[in-house]
PDB file as gemmi writes it, atoms N, CA and C in Angstrom:
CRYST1    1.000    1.000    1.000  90.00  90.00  90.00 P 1                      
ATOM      1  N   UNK A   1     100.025  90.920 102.785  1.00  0.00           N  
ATOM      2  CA  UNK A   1     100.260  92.309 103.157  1.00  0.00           C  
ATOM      3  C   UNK A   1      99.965  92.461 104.646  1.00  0.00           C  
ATOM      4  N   UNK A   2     101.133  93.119 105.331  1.00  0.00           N  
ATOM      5  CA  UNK A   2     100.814  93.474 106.778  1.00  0.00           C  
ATOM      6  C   UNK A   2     100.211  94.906 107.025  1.00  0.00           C  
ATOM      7  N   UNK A   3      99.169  94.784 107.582  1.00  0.00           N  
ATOM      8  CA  UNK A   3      98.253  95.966 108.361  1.00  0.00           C  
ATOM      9  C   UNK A   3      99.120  96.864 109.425  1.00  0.00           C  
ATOM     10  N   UNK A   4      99.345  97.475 109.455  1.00  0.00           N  
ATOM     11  CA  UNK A   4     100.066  98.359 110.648  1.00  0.00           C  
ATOM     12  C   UNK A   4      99.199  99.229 111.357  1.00  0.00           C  
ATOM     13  N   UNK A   5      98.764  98.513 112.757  1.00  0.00           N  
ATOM     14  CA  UNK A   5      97.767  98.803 113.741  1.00  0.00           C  
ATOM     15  C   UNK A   5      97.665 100.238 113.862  1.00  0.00           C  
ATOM     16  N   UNK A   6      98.874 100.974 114.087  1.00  0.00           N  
ATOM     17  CA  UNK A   6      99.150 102.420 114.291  1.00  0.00           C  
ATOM     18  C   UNK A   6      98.601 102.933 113.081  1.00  0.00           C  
ATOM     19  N   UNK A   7      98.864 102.723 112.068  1.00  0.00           N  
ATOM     20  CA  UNK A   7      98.179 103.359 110.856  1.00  0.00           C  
ATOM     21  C   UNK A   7      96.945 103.717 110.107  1.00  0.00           C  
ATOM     22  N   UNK A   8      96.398 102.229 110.430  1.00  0.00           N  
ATOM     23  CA  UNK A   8      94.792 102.089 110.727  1.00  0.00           C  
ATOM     24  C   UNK A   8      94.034 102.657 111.842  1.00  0.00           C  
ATOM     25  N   UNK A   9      94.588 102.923 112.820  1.00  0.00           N  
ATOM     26  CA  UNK A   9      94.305 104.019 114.072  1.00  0.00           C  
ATOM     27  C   UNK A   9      94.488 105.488 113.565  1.00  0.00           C  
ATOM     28  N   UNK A  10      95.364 105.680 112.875  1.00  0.00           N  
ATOM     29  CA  UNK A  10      95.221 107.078 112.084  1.00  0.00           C  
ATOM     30  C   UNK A  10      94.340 107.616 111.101  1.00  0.00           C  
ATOM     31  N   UNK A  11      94.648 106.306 110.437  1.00  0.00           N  
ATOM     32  CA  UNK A  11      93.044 106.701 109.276  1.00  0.00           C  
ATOM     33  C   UNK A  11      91.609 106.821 109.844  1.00  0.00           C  
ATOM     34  N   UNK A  12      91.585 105.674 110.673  1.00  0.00           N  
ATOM     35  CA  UNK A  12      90.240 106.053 111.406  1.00  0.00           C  
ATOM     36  C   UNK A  12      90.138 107.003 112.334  1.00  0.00           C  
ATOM     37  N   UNK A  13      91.116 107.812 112.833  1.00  0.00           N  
ATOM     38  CA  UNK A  13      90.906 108.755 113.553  1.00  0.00           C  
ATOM     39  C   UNK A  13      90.541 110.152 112.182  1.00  0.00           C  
ATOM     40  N   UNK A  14      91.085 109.631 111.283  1.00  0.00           N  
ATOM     41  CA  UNK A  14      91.420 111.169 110.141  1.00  0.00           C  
ATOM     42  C   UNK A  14      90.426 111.396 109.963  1.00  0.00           C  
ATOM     43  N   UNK A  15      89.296 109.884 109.368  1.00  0.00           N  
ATOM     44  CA  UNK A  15      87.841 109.627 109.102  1.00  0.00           C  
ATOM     45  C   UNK A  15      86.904 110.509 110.421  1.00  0.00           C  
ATOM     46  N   UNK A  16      87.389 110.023 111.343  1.00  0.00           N  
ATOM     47  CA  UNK A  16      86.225 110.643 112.398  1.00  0.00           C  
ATOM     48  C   UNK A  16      86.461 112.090 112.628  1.00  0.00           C  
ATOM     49  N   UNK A  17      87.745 113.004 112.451  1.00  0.00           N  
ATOM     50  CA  UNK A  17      88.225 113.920 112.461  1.00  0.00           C  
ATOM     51  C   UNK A  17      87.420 114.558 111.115  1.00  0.00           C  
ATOM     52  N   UNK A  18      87.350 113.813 110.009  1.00  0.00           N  
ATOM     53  CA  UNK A  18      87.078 114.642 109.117  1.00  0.00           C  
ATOM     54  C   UNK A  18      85.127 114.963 109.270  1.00  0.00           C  
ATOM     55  N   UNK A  19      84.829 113.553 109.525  1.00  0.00           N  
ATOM     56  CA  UNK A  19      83.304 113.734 109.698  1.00  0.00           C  
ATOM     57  C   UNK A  19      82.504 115.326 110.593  1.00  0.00           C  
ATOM     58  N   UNK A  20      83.289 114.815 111.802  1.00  0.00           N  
ATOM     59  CA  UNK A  20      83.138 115.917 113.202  1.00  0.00           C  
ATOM     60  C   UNK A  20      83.446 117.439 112.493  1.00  0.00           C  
ATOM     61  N   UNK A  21      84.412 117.688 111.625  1.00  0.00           N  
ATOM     62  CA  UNK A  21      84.170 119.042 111.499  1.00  0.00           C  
ATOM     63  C   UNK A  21      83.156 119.028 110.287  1.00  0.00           C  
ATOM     64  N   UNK A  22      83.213 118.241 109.343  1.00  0.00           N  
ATOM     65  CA  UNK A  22      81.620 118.817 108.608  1.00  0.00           C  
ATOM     66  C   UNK A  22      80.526 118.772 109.213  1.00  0.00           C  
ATOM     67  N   UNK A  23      80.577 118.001 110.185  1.00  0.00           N  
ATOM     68  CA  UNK A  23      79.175 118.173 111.108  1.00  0.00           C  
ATOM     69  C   UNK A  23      79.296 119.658 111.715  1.00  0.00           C  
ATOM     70  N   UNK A  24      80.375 119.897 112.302  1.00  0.00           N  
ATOM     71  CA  UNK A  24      80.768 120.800 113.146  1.00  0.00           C  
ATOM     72  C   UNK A  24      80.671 122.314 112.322  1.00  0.00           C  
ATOM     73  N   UNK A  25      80.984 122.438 111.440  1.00  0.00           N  
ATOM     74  CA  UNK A  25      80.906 123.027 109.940  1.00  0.00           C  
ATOM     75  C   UNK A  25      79.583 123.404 109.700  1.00  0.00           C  
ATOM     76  N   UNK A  26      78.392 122.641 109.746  1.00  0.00           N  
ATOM     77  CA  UNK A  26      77.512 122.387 109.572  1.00  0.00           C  
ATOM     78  C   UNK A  26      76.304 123.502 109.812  1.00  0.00           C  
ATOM     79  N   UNK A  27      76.429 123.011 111.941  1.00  0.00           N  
ATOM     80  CA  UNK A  27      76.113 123.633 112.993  1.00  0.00           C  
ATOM     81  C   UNK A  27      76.534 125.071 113.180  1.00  0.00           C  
ATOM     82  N   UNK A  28      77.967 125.266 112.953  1.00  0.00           N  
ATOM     83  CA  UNK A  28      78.408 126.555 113.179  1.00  0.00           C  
ATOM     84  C   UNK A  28      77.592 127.091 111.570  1.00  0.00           C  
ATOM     85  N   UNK A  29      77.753 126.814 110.415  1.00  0.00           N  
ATOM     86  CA  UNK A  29      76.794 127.557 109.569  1.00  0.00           C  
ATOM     87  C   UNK A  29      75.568 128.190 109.914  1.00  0.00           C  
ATOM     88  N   UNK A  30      75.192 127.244 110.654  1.00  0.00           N  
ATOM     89  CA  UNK A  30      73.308 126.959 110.523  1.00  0.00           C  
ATOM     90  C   UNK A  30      73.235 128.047 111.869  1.00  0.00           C  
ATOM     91  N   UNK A  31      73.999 128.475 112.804  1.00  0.00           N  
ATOM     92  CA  UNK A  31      74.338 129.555 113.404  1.00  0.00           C  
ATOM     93  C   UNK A  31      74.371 131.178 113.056  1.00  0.00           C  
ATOM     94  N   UNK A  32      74.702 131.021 112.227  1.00  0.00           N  
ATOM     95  CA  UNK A  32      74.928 132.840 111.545  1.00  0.00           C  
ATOM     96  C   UNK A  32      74.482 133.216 110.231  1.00  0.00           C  
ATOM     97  N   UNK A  33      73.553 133.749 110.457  1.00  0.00           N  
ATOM     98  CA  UNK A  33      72.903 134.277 109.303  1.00  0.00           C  
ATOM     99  C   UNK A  33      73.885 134.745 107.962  1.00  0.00           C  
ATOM    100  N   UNK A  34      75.390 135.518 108.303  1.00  0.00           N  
ATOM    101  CA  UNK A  34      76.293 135.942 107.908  1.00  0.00           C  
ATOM    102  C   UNK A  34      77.486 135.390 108.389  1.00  0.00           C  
ATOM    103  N   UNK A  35      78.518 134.316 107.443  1.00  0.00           N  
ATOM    104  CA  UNK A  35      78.957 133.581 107.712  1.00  0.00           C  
ATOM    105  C   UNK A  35      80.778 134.768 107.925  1.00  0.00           C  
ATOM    106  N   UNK A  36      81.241 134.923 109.135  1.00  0.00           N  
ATOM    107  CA  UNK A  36      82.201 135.717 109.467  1.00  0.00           C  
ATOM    108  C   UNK A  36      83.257 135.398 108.779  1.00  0.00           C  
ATOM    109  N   UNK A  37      83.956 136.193 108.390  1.00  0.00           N  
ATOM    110  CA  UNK A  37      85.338 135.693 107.536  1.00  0.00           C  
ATOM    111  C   UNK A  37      86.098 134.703 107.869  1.00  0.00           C  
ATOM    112  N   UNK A  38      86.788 134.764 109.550  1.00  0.00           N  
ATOM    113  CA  UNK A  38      87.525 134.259 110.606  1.00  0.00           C  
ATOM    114  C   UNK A  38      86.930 132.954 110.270  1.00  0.00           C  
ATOM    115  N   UNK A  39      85.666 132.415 110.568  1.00  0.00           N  
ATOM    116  CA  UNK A  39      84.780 130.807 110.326  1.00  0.00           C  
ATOM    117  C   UNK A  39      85.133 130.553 109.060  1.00  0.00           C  
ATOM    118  N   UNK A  40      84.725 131.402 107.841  1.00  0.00           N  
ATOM    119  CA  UNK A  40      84.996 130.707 106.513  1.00  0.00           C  
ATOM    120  C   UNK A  40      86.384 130.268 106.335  1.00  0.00           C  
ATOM    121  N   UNK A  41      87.460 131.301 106.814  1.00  0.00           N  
ATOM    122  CA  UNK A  41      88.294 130.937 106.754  1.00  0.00           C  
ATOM    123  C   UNK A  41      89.274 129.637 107.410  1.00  0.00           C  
ATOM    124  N   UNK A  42      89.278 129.030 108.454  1.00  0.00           N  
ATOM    125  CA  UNK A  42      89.256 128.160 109.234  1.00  0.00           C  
ATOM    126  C   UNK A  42      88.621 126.854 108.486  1.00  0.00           C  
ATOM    127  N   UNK A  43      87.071 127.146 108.081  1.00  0.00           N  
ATOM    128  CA  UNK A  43      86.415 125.733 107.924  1.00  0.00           C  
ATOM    129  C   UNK A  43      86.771 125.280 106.533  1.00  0.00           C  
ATOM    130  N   UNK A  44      87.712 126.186 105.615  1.00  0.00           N  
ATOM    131  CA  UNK A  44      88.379 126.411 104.535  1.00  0.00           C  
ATOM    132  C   UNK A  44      90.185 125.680 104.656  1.00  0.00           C  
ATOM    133  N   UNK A  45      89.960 125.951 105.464  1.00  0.00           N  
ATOM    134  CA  UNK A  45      91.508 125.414 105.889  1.00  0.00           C  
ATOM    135  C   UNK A  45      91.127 124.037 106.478  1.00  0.00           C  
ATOM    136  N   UNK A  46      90.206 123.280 106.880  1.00  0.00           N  
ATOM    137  CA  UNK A  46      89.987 122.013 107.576  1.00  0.00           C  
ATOM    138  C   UNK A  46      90.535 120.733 106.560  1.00  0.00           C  
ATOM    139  N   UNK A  47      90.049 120.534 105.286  1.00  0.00           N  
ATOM    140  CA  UNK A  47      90.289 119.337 104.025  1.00  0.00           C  
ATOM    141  C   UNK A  47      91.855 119.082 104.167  1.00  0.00           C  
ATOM    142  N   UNK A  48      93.061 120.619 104.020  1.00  0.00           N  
ATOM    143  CA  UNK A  48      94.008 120.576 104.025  1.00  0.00           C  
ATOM    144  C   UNK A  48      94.666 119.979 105.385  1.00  0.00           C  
ATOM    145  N   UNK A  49      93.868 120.820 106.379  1.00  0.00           N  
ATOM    146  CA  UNK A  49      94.646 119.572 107.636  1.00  0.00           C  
ATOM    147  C   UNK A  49      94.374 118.036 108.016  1.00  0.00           C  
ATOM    148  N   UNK A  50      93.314 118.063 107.690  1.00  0.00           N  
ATOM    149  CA  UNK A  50      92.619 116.364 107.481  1.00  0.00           C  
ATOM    150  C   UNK A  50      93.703 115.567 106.843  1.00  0.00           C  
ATOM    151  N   UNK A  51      93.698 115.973 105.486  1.00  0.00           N  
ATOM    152  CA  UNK A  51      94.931 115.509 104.363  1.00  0.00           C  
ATOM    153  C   UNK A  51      95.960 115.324 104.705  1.00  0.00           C  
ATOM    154  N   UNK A  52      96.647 116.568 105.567  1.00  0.00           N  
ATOM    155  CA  UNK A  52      98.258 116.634 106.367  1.00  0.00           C  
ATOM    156  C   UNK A  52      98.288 115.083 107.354  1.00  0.00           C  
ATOM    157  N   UNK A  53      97.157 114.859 107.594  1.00  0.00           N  
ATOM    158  CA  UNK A  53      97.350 113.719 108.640  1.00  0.00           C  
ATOM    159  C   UNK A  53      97.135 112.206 108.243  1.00  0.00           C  
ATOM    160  N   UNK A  54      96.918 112.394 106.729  1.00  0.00           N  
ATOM    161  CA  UNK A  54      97.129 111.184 105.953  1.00  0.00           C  
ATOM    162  C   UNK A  54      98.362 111.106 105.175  1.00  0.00           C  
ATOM    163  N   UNK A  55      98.954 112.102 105.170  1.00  0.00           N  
ATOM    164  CA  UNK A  55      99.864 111.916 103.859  1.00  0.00           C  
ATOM    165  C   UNK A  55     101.144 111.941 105.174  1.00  0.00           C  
ATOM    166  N   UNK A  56     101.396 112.856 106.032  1.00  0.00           N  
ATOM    167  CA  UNK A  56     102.633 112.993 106.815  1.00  0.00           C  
ATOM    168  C   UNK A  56     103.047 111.694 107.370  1.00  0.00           C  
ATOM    169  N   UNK A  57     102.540 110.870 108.039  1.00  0.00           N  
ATOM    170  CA  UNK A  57     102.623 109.642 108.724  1.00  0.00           C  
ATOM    171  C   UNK A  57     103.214 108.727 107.370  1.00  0.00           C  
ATOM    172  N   UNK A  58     102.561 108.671 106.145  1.00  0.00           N  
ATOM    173  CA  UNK A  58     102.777 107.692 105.117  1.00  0.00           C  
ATOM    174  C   UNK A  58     104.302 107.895 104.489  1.00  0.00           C  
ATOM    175  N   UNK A  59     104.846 109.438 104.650  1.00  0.00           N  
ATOM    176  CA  UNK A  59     105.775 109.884 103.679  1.00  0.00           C  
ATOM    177  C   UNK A  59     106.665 109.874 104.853  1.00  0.00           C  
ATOM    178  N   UNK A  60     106.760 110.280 106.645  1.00  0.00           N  
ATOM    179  CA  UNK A  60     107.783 109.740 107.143  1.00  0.00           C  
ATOM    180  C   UNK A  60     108.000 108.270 107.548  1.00  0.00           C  
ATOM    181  N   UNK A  61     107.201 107.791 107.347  1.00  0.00           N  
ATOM    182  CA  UNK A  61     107.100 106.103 107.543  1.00  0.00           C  
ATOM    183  C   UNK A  61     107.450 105.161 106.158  1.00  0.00           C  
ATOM    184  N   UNK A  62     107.129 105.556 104.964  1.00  0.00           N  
ATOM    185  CA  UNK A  62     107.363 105.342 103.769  1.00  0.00           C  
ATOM    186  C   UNK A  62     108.702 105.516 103.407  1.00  0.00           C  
ATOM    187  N   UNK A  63     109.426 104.477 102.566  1.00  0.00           N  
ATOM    188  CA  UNK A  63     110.730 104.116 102.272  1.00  0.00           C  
ATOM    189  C   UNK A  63     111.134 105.611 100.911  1.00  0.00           C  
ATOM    190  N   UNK A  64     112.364 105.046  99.921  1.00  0.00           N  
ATOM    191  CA  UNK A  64     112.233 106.153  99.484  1.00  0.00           C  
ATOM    192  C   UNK A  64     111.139 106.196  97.654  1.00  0.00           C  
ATOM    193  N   UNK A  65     110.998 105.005  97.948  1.00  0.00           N  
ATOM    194  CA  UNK A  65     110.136 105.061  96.769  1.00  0.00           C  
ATOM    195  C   UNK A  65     109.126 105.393  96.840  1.00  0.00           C  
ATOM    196  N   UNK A  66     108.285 105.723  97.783  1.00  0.00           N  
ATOM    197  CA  UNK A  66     107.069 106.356  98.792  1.00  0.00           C  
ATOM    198  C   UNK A  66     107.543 107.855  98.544  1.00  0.00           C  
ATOM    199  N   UNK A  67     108.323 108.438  99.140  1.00  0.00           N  
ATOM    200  CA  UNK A  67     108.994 110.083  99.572  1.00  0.00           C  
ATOM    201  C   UNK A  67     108.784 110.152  97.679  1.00  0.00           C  
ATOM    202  N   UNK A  68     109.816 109.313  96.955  1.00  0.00           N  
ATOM    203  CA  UNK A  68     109.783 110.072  95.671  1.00  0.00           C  
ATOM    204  C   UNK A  68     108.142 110.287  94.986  1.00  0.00           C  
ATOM    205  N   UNK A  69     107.009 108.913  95.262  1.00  0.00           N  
ATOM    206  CA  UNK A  69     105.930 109.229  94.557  1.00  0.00           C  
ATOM    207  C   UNK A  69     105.601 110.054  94.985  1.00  0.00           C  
ATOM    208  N   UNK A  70     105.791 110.168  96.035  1.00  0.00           N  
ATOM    209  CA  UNK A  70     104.268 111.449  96.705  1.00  0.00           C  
ATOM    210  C   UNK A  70     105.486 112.688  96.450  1.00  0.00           C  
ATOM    211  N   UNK A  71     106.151 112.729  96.151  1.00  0.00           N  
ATOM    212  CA  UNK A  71     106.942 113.998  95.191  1.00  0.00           C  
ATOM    213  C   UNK A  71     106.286 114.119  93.922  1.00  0.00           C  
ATOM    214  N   UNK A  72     106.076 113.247  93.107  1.00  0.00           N  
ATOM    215  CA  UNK A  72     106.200 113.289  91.708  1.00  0.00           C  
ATOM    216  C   UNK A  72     104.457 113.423  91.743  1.00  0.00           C  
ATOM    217  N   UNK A  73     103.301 112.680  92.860  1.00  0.00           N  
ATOM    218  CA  UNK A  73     101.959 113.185  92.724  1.00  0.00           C  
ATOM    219  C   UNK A  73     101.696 114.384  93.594  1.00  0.00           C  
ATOM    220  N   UNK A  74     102.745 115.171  93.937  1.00  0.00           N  
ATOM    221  CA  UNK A  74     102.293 116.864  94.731  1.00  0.00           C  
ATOM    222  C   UNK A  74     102.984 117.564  92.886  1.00  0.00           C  
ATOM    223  N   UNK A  75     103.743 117.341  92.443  1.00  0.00           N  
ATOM    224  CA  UNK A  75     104.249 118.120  90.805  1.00  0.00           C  
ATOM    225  C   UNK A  75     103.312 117.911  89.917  1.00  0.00           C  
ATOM    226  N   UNK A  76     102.480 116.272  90.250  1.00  0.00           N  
ATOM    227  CA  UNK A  76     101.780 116.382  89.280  1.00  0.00           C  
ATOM    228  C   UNK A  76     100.441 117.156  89.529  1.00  0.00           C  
ATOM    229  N   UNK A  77      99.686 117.224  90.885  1.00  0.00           N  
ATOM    230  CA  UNK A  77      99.031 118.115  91.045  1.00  0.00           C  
ATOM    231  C   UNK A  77      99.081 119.517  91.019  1.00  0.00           C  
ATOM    232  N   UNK A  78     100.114 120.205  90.837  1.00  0.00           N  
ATOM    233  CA  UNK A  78     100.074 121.723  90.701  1.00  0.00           C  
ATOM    234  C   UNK A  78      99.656 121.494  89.243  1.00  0.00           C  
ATOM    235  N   UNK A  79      99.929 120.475  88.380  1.00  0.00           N  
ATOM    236  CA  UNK A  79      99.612 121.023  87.063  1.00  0.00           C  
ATOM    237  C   UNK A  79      98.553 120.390  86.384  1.00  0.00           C  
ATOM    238  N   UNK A  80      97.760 119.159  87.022  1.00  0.00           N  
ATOM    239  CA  UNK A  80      96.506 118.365  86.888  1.00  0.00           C  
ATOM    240  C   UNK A  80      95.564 118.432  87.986  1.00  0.00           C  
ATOM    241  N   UNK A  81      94.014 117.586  87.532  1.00  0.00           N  
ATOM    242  CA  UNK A  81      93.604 117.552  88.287  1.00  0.00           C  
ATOM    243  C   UNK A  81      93.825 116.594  89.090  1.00  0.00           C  
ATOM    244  N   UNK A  82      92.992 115.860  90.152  1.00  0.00           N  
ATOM    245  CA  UNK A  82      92.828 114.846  91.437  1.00  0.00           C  
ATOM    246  C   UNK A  82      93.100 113.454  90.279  1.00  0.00           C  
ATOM    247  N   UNK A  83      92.591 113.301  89.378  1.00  0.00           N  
ATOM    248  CA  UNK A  83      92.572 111.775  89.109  1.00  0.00           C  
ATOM    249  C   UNK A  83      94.263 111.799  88.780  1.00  0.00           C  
ATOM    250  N   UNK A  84      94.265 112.249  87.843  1.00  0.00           N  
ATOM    251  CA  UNK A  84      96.012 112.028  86.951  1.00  0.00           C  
ATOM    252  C   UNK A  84      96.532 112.393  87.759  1.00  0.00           C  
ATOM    253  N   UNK A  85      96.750 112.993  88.846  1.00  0.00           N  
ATOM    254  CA  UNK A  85      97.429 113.669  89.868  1.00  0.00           C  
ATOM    255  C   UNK A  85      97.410 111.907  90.441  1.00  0.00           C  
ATOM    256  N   UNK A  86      96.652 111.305  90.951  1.00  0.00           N  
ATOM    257  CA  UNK A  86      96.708 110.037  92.137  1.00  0.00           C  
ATOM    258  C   UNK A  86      97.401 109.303  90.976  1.00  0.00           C  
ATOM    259  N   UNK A  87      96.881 109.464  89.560  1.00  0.00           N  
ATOM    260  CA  UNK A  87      97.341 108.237  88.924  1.00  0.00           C  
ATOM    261  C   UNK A  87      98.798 108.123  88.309  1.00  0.00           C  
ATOM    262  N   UNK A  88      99.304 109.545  88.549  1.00  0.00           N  
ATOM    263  CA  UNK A  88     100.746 109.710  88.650  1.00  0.00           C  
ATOM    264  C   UNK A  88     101.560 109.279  89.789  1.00  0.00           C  
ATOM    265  N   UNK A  89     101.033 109.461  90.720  1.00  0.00           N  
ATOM    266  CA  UNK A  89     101.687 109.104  91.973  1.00  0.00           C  
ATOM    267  C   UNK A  89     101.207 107.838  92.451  1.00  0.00           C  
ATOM    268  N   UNK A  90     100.863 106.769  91.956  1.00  0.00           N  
ATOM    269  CA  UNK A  90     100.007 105.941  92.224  1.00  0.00           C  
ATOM    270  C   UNK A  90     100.899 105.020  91.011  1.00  0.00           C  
ATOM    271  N   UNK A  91     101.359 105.706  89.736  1.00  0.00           N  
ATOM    272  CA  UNK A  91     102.187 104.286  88.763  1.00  0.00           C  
ATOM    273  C   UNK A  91     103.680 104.717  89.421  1.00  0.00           C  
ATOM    274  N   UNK A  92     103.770 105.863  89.555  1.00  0.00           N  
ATOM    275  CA  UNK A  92     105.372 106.410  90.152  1.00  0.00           C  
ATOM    276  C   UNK A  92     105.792 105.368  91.610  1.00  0.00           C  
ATOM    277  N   UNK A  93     104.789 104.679  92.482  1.00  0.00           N  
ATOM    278  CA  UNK A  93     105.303 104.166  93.099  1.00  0.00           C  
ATOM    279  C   UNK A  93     105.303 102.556  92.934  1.00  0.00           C  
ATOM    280  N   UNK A  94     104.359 102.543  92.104  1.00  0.00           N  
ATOM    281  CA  UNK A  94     104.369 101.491  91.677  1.00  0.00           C  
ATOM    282  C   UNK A  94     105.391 100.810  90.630  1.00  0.00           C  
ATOM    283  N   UNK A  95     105.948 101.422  90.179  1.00  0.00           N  
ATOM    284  CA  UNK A  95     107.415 101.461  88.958  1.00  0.00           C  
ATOM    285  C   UNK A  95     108.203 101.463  90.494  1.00  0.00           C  
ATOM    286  N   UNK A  96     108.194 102.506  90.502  1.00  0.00           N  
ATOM    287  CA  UNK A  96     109.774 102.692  91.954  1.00  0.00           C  
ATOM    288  C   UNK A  96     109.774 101.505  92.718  1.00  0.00           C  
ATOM    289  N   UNK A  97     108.512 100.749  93.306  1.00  0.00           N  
ATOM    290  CA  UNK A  97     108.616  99.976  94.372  1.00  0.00           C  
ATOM    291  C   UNK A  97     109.327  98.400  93.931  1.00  0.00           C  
ATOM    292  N   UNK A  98     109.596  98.345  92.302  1.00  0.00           N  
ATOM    293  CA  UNK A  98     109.509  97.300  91.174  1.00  0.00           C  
ATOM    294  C   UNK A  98     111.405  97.801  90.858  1.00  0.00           C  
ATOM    295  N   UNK A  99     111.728  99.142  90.776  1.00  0.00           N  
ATOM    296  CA  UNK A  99     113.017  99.374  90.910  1.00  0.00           C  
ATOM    297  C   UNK A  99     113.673  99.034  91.769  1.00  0.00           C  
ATOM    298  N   UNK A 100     113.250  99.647  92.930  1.00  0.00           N  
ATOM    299  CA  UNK A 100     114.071 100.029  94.630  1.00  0.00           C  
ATOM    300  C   UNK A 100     114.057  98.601  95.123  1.00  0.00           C  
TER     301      UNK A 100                                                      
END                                                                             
């Protein structure tokens, strides 16, 4: 299996991206006695952009048996939780990649 330098530069940036705002998260808590809507809201929205920057790179870089799993594990998550959700999209590409 080939490593793709650019990719591994993304994840580890996503990793340090994700760390820095729970730290960051953290600090700004430990700041306000009364946590302002505007902050909750924002540090509420952080997991989802973290995520955007793992999955976008994989699904325009990813062939189409890639595009279809991570179709078939975003359907299966509106209606499961996190595990069967990965483990749908996780045999879906694994079947597809065995088709395609």
């Amino acid at each position: 299996m080939n490593i793709d330098p650019t990719m591994m530069a993304i994840i580890l940036a996503a990793a340090v991206a994700t760390y820095l705002t729970r730290a960051g998260g953290y600090l700004v808590i430990s700041r306000f006695k009364a946590l302002p809507p505007r902050v909750d809201a924002a540090l509420n929205a952080v997991p989802a952009a973290v995520l955007t920057t793992l999955v976008a790179p994989a699904f325009y870089a990813g062939g189409p048996e890639v595009k279809i799993a991570m179709v078939i594990g975003l359907l299966a998550g509106l209606r499961f939780s996190l595990i069967p959700m990965l483990l749908c999209g996780w045999g879906a590409a694994i079947v597809l990649r065995h088709m395609i």
